[in-house]
N, C-alpha and C positions, 0 to 999 in steps of 0.2 A: 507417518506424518509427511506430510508436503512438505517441499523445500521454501515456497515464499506464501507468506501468510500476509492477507490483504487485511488492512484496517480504515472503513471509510466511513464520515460519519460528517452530519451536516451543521452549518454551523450552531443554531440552536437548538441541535440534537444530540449531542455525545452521549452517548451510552455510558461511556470507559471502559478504559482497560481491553478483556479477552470480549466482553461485550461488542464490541465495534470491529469485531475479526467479521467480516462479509464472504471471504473467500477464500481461498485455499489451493494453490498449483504447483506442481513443480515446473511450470513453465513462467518466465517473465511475463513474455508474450499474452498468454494467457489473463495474466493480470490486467494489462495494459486494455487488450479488449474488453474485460469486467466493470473495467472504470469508465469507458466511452459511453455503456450504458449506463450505468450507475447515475453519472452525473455528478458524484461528490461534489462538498466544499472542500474539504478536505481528506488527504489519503496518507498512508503509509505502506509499505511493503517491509516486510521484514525477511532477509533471508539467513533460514535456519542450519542451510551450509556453511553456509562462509562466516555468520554469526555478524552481519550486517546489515543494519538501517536504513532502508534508502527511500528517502526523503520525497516526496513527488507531490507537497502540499498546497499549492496552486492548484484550483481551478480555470479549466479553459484553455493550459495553455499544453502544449505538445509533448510526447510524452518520449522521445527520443532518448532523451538523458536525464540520468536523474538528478536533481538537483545538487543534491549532498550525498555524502555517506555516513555514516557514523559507527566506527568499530565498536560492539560488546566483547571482553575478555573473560 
């Protein structure tokens, strides 16, 4: 398995859940490129390392830092 699992899905389009998984890296990087295409409305990154959430649900805007985090235990 990849360490960051990409979830992007538009706004009147959710899939849910594993459905809305688009991508797959062990690179951030790599993600962050995925989404430039992509174009979401909205995204998620999950990383399966560190077992953290990170948030990057804005549209349009930079993708430098992520918004949030959010620990799973």
């Amino acid at each position: 398995m990849k360490r960051y699992l990409l979830f992007g899905y538009f706004k009147y389009y959710p899939a849910g859940g594993m459905n809305d998984c688009d991508f797959t890296s062990d690179s951030l990087e790599l993600c962050v490129d995925y989404l430039k295409l992509r174009n979401y409305d909205y995204y998620h990154v999950y990383d399966t390392l560190n077992r953290e959430y990170i948030d990057l649900h804005v549209a349009g805007q930079t993708f430098d830092k992520p918004q949030g985090l959010i620990e799973f235990k």
